[in-house]
C-alpha positions in Angstrom: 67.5 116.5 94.7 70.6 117.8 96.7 69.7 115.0 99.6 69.9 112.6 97.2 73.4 114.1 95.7 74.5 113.9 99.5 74.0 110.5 100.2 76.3 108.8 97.9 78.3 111.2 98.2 78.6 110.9 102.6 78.8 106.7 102.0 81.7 107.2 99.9 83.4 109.2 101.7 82.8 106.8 105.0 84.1 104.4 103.1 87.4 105.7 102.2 87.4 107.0 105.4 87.5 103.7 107.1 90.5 102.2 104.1 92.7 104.7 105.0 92.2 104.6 108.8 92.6 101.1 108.8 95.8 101.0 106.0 97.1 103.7 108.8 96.1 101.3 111.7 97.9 98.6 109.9 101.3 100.1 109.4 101.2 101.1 112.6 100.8 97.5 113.9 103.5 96.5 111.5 106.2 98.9 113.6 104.7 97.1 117.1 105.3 93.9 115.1 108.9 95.1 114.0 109.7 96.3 117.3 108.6 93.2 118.8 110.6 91.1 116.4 114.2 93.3 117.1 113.5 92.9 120.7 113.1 88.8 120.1 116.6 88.8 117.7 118.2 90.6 120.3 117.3 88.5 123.1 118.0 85.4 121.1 121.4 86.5 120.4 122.5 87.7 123.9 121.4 83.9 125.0 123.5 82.6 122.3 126.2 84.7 123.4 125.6 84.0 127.1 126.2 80.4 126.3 128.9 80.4 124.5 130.5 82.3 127.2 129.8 80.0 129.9 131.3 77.2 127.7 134.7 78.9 127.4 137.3 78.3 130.0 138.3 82.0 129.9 135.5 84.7 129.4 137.4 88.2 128.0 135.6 91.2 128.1 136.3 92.0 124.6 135.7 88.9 123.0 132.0 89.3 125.1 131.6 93.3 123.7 132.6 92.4 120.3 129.5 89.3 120.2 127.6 92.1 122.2 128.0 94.3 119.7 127.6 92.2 116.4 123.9 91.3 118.1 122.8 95.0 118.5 123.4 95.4 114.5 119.9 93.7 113.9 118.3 95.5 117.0 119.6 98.5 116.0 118.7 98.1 112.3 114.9 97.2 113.3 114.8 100.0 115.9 115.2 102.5 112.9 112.6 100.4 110.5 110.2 100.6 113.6 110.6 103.9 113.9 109.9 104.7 110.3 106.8 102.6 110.1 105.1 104.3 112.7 106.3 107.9 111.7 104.7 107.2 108.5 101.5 105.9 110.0 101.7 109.2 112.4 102.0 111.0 109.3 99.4 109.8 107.3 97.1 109.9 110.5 97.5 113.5 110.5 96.5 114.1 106.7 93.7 111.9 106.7 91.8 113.7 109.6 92.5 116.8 108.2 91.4 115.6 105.2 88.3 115.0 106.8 87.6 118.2 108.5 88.0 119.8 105.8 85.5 117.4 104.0 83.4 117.6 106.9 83.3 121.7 106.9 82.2 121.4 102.9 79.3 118.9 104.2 78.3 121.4 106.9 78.2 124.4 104.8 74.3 125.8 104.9 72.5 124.7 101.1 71.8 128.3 99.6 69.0 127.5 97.5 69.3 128.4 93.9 66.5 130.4 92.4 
């Protein structure tokens, strides 16, 4: 009667097991993706910038930092949200698989037989 408590029990816990790792595996792609996408703004604006320089008669070196500079706002700004992302999904990593030890150590504990 306990096997059959244990069962349902283990297959519902798998299954939760496997949402959580792959909401955690998914959050985690999402700060790859955000990453990614900073690194593309970034590199988009610099050739914008890099163009407009070469069409000026006179290039300043101020007038290039301050374009520099206004294109590192979104880089910057998606270098933090990346960062965020995947120190949540490091987070939540963490807590699931200790959540499952200790769900593990409560499945391993020897069945004292009740009299």
């Amino acid at each position: 009667m306990a096997q059959e408590r244990e069962a349902p029990l283990e297959s519902n816990f798998q299954s939760f097991w496997e949402n959580c790792y792959s909401t955690i595996r998914s959050i985690r792609n999402f700060s790859h993706l955000t990453f990614l996408l900073a690194a593309l703004v970034l590199s988009w604006d610099a050739t914008n910038i890099l163009a407009g320089v070469s069409a000026e008669k006179v290039a300043s070196v101020p007038y290039v930092a301050a374009r520099l500079a206004d294109a590192l706002v979104p880089f910057a700004t998606g270098i933090i949200f990346s960062s965020a992302q995947f120190s949540c999904a490091m987070f939540l990593e963490g807590l699931v698989r200790r959540r499952r030890l200790v769900l593990d150590r409560i499945a391993i504990k020897p069945q004292v037989p009740v009299v």
